[in-house]
C-alpha positions in Angstrom: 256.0 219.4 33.0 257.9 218.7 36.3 258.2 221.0 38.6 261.9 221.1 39.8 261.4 222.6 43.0 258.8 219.7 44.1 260.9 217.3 42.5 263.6 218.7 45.1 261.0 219.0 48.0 260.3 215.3 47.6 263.6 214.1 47.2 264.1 216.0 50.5 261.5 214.4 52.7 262.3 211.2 51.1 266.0 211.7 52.6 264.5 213.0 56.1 262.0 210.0 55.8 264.7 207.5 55.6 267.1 209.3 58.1 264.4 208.9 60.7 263.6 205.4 60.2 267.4 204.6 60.8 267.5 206.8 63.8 264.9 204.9 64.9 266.0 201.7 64.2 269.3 202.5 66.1 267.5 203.5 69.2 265.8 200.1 69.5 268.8 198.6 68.8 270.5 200.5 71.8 267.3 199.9 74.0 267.2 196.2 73.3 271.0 195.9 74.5 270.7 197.5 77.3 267.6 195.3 78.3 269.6 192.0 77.7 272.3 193.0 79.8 269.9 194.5 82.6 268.1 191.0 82.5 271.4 189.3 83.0 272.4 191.0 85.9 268.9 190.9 87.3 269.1 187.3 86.8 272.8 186.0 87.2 274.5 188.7 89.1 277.2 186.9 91.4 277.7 185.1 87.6 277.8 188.7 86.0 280.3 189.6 88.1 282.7 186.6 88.2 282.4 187.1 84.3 283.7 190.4 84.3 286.5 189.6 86.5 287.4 186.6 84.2 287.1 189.7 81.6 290.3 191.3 83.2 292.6 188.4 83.0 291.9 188.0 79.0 294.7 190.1 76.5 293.5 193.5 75.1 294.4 191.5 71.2 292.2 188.6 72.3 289.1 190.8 73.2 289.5 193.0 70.1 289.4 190.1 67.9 286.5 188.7 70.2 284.7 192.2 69.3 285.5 191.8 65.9 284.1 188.5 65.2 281.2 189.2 66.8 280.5 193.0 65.6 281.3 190.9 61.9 278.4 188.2 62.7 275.6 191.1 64.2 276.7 192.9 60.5 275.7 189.8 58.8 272.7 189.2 60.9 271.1 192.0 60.5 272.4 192.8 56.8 270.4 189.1 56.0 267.1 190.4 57.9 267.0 193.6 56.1 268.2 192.1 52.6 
């Protein structure tokens, strides 16, 4: 006979478990962007900064579409690893 209150327990850690993973997962994620764009402006900062003047000239529609498109193809990018 199962007990139901283990049955619960496990379910539980299970969902803590998995919870942590993604938390974890996220803070890579968040540590590896910030690394990239640190490396560029280590590298390429007069370019960094000539960039992000270009940035201001570009409409608000334009760059939320930008964002779109490319928030869209990270999805699928990571959605194919993990699948």
């Amino acid at each position: 006979m199962v007990d139901p209150l283990s049955e619960h327990a496990r379910k539980s850690n299970d969902f803590c478990s998995t919870f942590l993973n993604i938390m974890k997962e996220l803070i890579i994620a968040f540590g590896l962007l910030l690394f990239i764009e640190g490396i560029l402006f280590t590298l390429f900062p007069s370019k960094m900064k000539i960039m992000l003047k270009k940035v201001e000239l570009i409409k608000e529609s334009q760059l939320r579409s930008g964002g779109l498109i490319f928030a869209v193809i990270g999805f699928v990018i990571i959605w194919y690893i993990k699948n």
